[in-house]
N, C-alpha and C positions, 0 to 999 in steps of 0.2 A: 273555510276549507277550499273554494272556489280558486283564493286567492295564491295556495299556496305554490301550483304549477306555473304562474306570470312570477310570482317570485322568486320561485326555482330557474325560471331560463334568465330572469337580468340578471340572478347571482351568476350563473353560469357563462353568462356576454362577457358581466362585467371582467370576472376571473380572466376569461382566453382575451378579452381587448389588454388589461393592463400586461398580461405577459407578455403579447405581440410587442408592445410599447417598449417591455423592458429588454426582449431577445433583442429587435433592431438599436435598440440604445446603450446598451449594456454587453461590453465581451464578455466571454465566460476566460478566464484566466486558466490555461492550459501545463500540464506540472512537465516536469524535467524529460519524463523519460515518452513525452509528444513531441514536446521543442527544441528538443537535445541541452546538456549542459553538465556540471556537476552538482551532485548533492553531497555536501561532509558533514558528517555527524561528530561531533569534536566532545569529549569528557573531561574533564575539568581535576586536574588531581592535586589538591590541596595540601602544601608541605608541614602547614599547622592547622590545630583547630578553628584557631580564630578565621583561617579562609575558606571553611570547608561553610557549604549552605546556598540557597539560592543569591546572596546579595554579593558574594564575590562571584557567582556565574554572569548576572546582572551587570557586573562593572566589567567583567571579559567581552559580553555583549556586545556593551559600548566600545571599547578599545577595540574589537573585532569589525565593525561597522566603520571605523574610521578608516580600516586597513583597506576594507572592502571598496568603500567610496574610492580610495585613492587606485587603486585597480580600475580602473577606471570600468566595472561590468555593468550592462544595462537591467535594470530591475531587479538587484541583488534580493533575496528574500533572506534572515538572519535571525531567526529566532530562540528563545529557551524553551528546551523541553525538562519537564520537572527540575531535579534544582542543581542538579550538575551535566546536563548535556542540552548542546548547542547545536542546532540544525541549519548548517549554511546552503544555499540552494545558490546553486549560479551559473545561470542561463546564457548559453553559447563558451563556454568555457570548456574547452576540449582536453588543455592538458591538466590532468590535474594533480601531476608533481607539482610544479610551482606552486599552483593555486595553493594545496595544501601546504609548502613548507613557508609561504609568505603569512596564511592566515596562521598555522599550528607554530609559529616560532615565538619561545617567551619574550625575544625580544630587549634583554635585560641589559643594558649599556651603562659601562661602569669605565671610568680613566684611571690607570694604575700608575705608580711611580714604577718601574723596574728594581728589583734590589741588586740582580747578581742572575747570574747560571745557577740553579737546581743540579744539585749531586743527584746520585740515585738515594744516598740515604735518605736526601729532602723530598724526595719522591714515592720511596716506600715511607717515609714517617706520616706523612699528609697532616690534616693540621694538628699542630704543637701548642700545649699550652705554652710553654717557654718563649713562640713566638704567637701570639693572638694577632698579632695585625700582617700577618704574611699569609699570603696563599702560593701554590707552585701550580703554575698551565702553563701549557706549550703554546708558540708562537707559530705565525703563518707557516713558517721552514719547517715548524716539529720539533724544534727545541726547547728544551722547558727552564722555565725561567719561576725567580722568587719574586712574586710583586707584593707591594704595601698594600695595604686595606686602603680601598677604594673611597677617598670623601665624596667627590663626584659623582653623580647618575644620570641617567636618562631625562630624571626628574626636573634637571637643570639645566635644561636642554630647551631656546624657546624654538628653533627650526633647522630643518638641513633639507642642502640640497644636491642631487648630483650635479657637477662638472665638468667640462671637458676642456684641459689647457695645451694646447700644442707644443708651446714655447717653453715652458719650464721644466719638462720633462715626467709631470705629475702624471700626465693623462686623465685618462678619468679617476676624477675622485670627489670626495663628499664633502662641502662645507659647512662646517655647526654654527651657529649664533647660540651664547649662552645666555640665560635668562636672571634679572636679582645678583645674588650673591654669588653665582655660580662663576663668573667670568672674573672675580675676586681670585675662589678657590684653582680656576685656571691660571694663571698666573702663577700664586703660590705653589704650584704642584710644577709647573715648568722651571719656576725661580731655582726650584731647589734638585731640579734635575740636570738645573744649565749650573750648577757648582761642580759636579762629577768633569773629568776632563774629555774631551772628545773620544770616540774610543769606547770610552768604558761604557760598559752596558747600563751601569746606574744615571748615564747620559739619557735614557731612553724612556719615554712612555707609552703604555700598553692601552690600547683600545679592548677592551674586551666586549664581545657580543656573545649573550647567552652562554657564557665562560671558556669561550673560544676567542682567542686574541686572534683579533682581523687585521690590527695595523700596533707595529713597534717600532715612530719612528724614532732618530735622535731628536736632542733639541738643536736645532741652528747653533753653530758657535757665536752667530752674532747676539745672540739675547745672554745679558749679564747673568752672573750669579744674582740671587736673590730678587733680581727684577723681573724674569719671566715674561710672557708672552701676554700685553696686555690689548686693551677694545673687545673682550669681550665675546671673540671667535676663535677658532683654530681649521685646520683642515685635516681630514683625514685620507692620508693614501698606502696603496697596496696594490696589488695585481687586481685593476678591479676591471673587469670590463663596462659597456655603460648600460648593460641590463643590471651587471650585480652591483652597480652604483647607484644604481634608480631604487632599486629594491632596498638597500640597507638606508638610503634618503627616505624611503618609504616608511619602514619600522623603524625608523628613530623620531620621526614626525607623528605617527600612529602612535609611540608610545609602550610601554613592557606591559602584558599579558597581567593583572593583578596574582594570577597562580597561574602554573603550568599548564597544557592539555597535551590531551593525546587525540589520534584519530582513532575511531572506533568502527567507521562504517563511512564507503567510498562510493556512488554510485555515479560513473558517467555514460552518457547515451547520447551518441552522436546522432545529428537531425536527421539524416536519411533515413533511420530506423524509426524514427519518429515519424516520419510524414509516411513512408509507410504504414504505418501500425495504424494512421488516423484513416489511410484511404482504404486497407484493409478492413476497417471496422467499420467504416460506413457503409462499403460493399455489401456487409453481410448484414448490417441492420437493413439495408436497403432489399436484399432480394427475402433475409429470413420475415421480414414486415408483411412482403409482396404477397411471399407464399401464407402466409398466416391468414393476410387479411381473405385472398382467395380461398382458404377453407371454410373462414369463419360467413363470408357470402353465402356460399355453397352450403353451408348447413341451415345457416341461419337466416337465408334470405334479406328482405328490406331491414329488418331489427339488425340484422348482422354488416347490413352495408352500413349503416348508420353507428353501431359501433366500432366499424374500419374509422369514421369520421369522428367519432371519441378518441380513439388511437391518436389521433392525429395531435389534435386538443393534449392530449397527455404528451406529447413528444413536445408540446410546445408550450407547456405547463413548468415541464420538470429540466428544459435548458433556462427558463425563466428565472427561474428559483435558483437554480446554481449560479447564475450571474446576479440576482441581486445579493445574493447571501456570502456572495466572493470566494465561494469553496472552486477548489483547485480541480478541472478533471484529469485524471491520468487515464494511462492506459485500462488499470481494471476496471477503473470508475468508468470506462466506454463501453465496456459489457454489463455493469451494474446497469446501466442506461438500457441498453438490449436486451439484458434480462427482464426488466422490470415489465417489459410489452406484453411478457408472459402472464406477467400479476394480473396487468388490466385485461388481458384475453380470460383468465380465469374467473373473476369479477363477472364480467359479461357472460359469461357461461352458466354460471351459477343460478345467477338472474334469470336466464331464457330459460334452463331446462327447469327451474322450477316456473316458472310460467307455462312451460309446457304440459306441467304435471296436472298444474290447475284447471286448465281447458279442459286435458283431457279428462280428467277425474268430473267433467260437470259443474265443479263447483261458483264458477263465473262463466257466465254464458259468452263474454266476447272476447275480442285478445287483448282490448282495453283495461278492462277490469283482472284481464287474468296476469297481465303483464304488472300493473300497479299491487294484485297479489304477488307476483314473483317478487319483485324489488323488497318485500314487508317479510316475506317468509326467509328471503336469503340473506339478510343482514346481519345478522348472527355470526351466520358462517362464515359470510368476506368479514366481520369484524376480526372474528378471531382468529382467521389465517393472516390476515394483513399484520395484527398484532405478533403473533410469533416469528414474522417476516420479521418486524421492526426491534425484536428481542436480537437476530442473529444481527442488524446493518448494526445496531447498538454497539453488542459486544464486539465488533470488528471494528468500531470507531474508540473505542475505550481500550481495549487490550494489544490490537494490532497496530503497523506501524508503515512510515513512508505511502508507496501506492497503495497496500491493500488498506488503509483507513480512508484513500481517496474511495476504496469501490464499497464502503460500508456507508458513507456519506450519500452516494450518488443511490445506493441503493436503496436507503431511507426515504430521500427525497423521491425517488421513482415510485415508489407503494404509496405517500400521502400522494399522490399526484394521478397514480392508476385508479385510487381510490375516489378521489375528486370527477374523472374521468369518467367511470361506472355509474356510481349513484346519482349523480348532477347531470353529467353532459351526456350522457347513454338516455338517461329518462328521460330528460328533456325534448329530446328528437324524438326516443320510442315512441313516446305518449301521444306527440304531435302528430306524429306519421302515424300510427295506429288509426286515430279518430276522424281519419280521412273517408271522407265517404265510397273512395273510389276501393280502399281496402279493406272497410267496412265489407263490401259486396264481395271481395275476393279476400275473406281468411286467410287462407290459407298460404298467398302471399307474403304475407306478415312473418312467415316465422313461428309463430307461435301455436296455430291451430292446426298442428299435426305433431305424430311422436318422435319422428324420426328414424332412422336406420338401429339404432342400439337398443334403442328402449322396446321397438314396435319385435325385433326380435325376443325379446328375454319376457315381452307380455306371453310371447309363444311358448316359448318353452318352460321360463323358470323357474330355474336349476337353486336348489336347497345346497346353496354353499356352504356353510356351517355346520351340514350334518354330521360332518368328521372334522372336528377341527385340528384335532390332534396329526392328521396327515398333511395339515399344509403349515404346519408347527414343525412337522419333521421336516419338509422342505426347507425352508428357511434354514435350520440348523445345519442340512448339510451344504447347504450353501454357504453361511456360517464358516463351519471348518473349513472351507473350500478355499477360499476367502483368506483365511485369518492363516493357514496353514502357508500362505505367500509370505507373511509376514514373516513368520522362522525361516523358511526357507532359502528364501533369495534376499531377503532385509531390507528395510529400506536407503534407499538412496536419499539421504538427507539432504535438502540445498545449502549454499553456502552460506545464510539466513543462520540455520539452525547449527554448522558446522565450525562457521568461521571460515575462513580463507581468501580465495579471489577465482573470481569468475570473469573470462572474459571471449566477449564472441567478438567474431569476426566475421566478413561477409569477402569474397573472394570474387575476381574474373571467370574462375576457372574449377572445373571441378578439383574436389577437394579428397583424395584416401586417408579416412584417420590412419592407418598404422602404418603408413607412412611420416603423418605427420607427428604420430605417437613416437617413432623412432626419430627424428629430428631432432624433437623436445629433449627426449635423455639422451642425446648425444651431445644439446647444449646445456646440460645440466641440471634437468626438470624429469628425472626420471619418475616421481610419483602425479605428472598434470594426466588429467586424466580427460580423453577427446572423445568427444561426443556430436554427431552429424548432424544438424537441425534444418537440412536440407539441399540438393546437389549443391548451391554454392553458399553454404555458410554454415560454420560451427563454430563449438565453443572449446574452452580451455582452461577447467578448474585444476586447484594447484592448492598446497597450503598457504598460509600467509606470505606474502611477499612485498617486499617494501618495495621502492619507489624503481631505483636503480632495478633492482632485481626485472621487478612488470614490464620494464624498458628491455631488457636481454629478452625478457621472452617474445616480446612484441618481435626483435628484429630476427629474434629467430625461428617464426613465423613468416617473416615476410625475407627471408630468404630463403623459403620454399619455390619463388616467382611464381606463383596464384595471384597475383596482386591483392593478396591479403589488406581489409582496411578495417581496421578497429572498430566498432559501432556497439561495443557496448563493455562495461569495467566496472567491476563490484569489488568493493573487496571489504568483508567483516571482520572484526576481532574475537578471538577465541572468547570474550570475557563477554561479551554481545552476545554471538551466537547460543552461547551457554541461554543469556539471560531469554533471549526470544522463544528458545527452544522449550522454555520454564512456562512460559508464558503462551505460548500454542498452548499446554496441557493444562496451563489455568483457564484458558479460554474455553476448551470443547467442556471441561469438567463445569464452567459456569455455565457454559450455551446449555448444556443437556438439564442442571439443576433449573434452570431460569423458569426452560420448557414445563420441567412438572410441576413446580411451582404454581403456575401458570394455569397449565391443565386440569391440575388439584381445583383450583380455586374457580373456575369455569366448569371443570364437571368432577363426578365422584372420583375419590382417589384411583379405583380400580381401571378406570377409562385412562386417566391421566398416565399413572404406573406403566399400561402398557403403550400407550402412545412411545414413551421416553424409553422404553425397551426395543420396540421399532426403528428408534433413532440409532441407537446405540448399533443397533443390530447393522443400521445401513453406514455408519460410520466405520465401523470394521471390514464390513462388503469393499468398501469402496477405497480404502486404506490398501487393503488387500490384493483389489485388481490393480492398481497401481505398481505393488511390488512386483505382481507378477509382471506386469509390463515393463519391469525397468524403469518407470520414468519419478522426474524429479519429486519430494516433499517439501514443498519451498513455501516460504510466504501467500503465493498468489493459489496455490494451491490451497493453504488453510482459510484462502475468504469461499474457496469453491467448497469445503466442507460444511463451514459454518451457514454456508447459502442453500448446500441439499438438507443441511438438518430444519432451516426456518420453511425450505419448500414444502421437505419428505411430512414434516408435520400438517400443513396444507391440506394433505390428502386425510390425514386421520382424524383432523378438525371437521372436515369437511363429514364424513362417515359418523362422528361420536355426537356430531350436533344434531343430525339425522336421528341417531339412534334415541337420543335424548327428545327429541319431540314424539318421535312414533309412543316412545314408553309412557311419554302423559298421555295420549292419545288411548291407548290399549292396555291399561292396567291390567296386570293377570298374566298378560302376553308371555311364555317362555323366552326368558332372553334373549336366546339362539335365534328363535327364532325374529325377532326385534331386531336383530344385530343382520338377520339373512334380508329382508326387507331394506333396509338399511344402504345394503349394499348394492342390492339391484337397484335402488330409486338413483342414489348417485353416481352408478358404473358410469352412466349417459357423459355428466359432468365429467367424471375420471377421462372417460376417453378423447373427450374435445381435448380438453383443458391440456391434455397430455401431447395431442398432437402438432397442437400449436404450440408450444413452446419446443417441442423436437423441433418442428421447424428453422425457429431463432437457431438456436442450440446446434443445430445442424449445421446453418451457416456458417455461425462461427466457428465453428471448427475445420471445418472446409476453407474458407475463407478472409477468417481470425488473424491469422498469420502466425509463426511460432508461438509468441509471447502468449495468445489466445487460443489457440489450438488445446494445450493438454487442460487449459483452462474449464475449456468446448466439452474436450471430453471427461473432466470430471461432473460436470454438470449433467452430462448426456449421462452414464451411469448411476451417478443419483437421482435422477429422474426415472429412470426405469427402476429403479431398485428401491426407491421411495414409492412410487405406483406399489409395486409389487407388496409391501410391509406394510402399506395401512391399509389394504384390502385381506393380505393375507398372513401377515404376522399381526399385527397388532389388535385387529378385529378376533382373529380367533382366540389370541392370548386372551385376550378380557371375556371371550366367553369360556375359557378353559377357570381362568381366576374366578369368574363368577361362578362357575358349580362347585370350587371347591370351596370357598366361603359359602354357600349353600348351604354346604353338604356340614360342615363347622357348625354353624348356626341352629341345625336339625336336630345335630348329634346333643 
């Protein structure tokens, strides 16, 4: 047993030396919306069965990677997500019209004979069995023409490149080399269009791209009938400039798309919001830390300065972990990071005031023995909040998507790593510094051998909370309506996540009047965009869907406001998306809340558990509710901040039922209430720290978050206080109201 505190502290050297090793050695890889760039979520629409499944997503993959590489972007990122949608990420990519019509085009290159001019009958008939090997498309001018079925494709195609000839009058245009048989089938398709006489249209061959003819030229009169153009190349020219020459040299060397896609989901984030958000966020980690660690001193004296130096360990623990594990941080994931300070402040709290209980109660005479009693008696309790933590980072890594799966990831990693920080590197110090002789002689020092401000009050008075449970059951409920009654009322403001549409903020020189800007917009034809201030100089601009061209109108007519409007941030979802994600938030809260009692069930009797998950429920609605009434967004980043007060709010009631479950082996007989009122008072102490240190964090960020993190800040801050609130005073009383009336069942 001697041994096991020397191999408690080199497990704990060892841990913080190889992290140090891996933070300085190891970058942590930073997501889109830090380093600015685009992300396109592309959907893959299968015109047969035979394309539909992950392996022709798989082969768009690759065909898509090849498009990418030649784009020449630095550290494209290009993945599949399940078996028909593609997550393209690409970093310093501002505009991303092009980006998307380079990556999202099928691509599909086909060489036609020309047959004739398209009547309209040939054009209202569309295809004929009478004629199977014609099709009718319009040429670059818009006139529509009969061409032969295509023998030629893309397929046969071994390179192309763009050009630029001064002297022949081509200008920029695109060279193909055909590959095998192909430069055969060239020939024979020219042979037999160089028999038509000059003039005639049936002289001419059709380039088609993605079934839009790009080039019709004639054939040379100089190439004979039937001998055609031979070596195996030809040139393609049109009005091309030498971007849109580079570009169709691009996708004809990348290859056609195996099935079509669509874009489903757009997000670009220019760097200046980025590096804001990053200096933003360290701001408030920096001062919310400062002020934390300053309370948790101040209470906790030496134990508490030495768990500011766990803190520390844990901040350098869980950037470790994120760079060797090569998870991406984004913006929310830098508040999962800030939040998680809260976890290990809570950890550490749990620990001391049950340590403090042990002193004082007698039951270990020193702070050594009482403190090694804390750490034995509160593991339970940090087990099982840390675990309901890891239930909410879970389902926000599994059901949610883009950033908020960044901030379920980082938050994960933040609770094993608060938790390593507590039980390891907290003891390790405690223990050591405890059994000093110099704090031997001065207790009191330590932390541990006094009661403190909360506890040494409630020894005075000790108020029988419980005795009406039913009146703080009625609170809660009119809170409840209160609450919920926002919801009908004023509705929610859905983000464009769950809506579908386009979002796009802007960041100005100059102060900014929405109804101003509002009348602008419908007078350049965006009467439904709807302006919202996110601060004197910079707002946003949701709108329903808008394609490409369209998002360009409204940019310019924005920026002939003269604010020197500059784009710094572009979303835009699809109606079929938005549906899906919106399905999908309500699968998530309906799993987070079953997970919990589940959970709680199996950790304590169902009646505990039941109301726990009624608590939640309770503060999901609260907190849904203020929202509406405040007007502000329901977006993505908002449902990691729910699913985080439900694994918090649970926290508290963990904390209270684990309590309650030890007094009741303890005092068999005990009236519940009264078990439940004990209960309460032993861990109000805990409630109050643990509460005001994370307001701290919380505080910060909100204050100093920046937009992005602000309403963030403040769903957090409200679930925190309204999570306080429900496992002290809804969820404890519910379970003693549920246990007298199973009582009273049982009797009868």
């Amino acid at each position: 047993m001697k041994r096991t505190p020397h191999l408690r502290g080199l497990f704990a050297l060892a841990v913080v030396a190889l992290s140090l090793y891996v933070a300085l050695t190891v970058p942590v890889q930073l997501g889109l919306d830090l380093r600015g760039g685009t992300q396109i979520v592309l959907e893959t629409r299968p015109t047969t069965a035979a394309d539909a499944g992950a392996e022709a997503t798989d082969r768009t993959v690759e065909v898509l990677r090849g498009r990418i590489d030649a784009l020449g972007v630095a550290e494209p990122t290009i993945a599949r997500s399940g078996d028909d949608r593609i997550v393209v990420e690409l970093p310093g990519v501002q505009d991303p019209r092009r980006a998307a019509d380079v990556i999202g085009r099928t691509a599909r290159l086909a060489f036609h004979q020309v047959l004739g001019p398209a009547t309209a009958a040939d054009r209202a008939a569309g295809p004929s069995p009478e004629r199977p090997h014609e099709q009718v498309t319009a040429d670059e001018t818009g006139r529509f023409l009969r061409l032969q079925t295509a023998a030629l494709t893309g397929k046969d195609v071994e390179k192309a490149a763009a050009r630029f000839d001064p002297h022949s009058g081509a200008g920029w245009h695109v060279t193909v080399d055909f590959k095998g048989a192909g430069g055969q089938e060239w020939a024979r398709l020219t042979g037999e269009a160089a028999c038509r006489a000059p003039g005639d249209p049936g002289r001419r061959v059709a380039v088609v791209l993605d079934g839009r003819i790009i080039s019709s030229p004639q054939v040379d009169p100089s190439v004979g009938c039937r001998s055609g153009i031979g070596g195996g190349a030809t040139l393609i020219t049109g009005s091309f400039d030498d971007e849109e020459a580079r570009e169709l040299a691009l996708l004809i060397n990348g290859g056609a798309l195996p099935v079509p896609v669509e874009t489903v989901e757009q997000r670009t984030v220019g760097p200046s919001l980025g590096a804001r958000a990053i200096a933003a966020s360290a701001w408030a980690a920096a001062i919310g830390t400062a002020l934390t660690s300053l309370f948790i001193v101040a209470v906790y004296r030496v134990v508490g300065a030495l768990a500011v130096l766990a803190l520390a360990c844990y901040g350098l623990v869980s950037y470790a972990a994120l760079a060797s594990l090569g998870a991406t941080l984004t913006l929310p994931g830098l508040a999962g990071f800030v939040l998680a300070i809260g976890m290990a402040v809570d950890a550490n709290v749990l620990v001391f005031e049950r340590a403090r209980e042990e002193y004082a109660a007698r039951h270990r005479p020193t702070p050594r023995s009482s403190l090694t009693a804390g750490f034995r008696g509160a593991f339970s309790a940090i087990a099982d909040s840390n675990v309901t933590t890891l239930i909410a980072a879970a389902l926000l890594f599994f059901l949610a998507s883009g950033p908020v799966r960044g901030f379920g990831v980082t938050l994960g990693i933040g609770v094993l790593a608060s938790m390593f920080s507590a039980l390891v590197v907290t003891r390790v110090l405690a223990e050591h510094a405890v059994a000093r002789p110099g704090l031997r002689r001065r207790p009191r020092l330590t932390g541990i051998a006094h009661t403190g401000f909360v506890r040494a009050r409630l020894d005075r008075s000790g108020p029988h909370l419980m005795r009406h449970p039913r009146r703080w059951l009625a609170v809660s409920a009119a809170a409840l309506v209160l609450a919920g009654s926002g919801i009908v009322v004023r509705g929610l403001d859905l983000g464009v996540e769950f809506t579908g549409g386009r979002l796009v903020e802007y960041s100005t020189t100059a102060p900014v009047d929405p109804d101003r800007t509002r009348a602008a917009l419908a007078e350049a034809g965006f009467p439904q965009a709807v302006v919202q201030s996110s601060g004197d100089r910079q707002f946003t601009v949701r709108t329903p869907a808008l394609g490409e061209a369209r998002s360009a109108a409204l940019t310019d007519a924005v920026t002939g406001l003269g604010v020197g409007a500059e784009r710094i941030r572009d979303e835009a979802v699809g109606p079929s998306l938005g549906k899906e994600l919106r399905r999908g938030a309500l699968i998530a809260l309906a799993v987070a809340l079953g997970a919990q009692l589940v959970y709680l069930a199996a950790r304590f009797r169902w009646l505990l558990g039941s109301s726990a998950v009624a608590a939640l429920a309770h503060d999901v609605v609260i907190l849904v509710g203020v929202f509406a009434w405040l007007g502000k967004p329901v977006d993505g980043v908002f449902l990691a901040a729910l699913l985080t007060v439900i694994g918090y709010s649970v926290n508290d009631s963990v904390v209270v039922f684990d309590r309650i479950r030890e007094l009741g082996r303890r005092a068999r007989g005990t009236p519940f209430a009264r078990v439940a009122d004990q209960a309460l008072l032993q861990t109000l102490p805990r409630t109050v720290n643990t509460g005001t240190g994370a307001a701290f964090i919380l505080t910060a960020l909100a204050v100093l978050g920046g937009d992005t993190l602000r309403d963030f800040a403040l769903a957090l801050l409200v679930g925190l206080a309204v999570g306080t609130w429900s496992s002290m005073f809804t969820a404890t009383p519910l379970a003693v109201e549920l246990h007298r009336r199973t009582g009273r069942k049982r009797r009868t």
